[in-house]
N, C-alpha and C positions, 0 to 999 in steps of 0.2 A: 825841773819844771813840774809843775802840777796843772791837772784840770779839772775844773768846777765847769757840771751844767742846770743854770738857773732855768724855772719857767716865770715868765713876766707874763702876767693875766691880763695886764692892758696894754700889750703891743696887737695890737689889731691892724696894722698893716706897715706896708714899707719904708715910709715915712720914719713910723717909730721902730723898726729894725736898725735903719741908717743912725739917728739921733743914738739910740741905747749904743753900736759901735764906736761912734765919735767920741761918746762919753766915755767908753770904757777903755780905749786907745789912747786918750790924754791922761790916765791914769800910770805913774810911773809901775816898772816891769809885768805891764802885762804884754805880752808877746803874741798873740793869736785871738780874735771875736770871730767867732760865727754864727751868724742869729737865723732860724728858721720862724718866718711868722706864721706860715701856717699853724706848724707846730707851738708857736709862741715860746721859743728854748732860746737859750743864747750858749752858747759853749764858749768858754775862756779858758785859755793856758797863760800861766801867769809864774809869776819866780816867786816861790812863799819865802826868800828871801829880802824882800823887797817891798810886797804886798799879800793882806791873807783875804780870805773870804768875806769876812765879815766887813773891811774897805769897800770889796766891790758892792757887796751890795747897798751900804751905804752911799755908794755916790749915786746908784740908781735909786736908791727912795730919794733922796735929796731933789734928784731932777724929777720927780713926778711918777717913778716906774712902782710895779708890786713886786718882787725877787721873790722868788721862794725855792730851795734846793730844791732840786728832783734825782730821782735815783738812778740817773744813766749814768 
C-alpha cells in the first residue's frame, strides 16, 4: 500500500469532503479517504499496483476539484 496526501483548495466544506470521498472510493484499489476540510487535505491509501497518483488526481479535476501534492 502507498499513501498520497493531496490539498484541494476548493473543498470549502463538508459537502465537498463527502463528494471528493465518494469520488475517490469508486476509484478501483483505493483502500482508505480521509478528508480534513478544515485543513482542505484528503489523505488516500491506495495499491500502486492497481492505481497511481496521477488517476487520483485526475478524477478529482474531472469532477471539479484543484489536487495539488503536499508534503505530509
Amino acid at each position: 500500500m502507498k499513501t498520497t496526501t493531496l490539498t484541494i483548495g476548493n473543498m470549502v466544506c463538508q459537502g465537498c469532503a463527502e463528494k471528493i470521498s465518494d469520488i475517490l472510493k469508486e476509484l478501483h484499489g483505493i483502500k482508505i479517504v480521509k478528508t480534513k476540510t478544515i485543513q482542505k487535505t484528503v489523505q488516500v491509501e491506495f495499491d500502486p499496483n492497481q492505481i497511481n497518483e496521477s488517476q487520483i488526481e485526475t478524477a478529482l479535476i474531472k469532477s471539479g476539484y484543484e489536487p495539488k501534492k503536499t508534503g505530509i
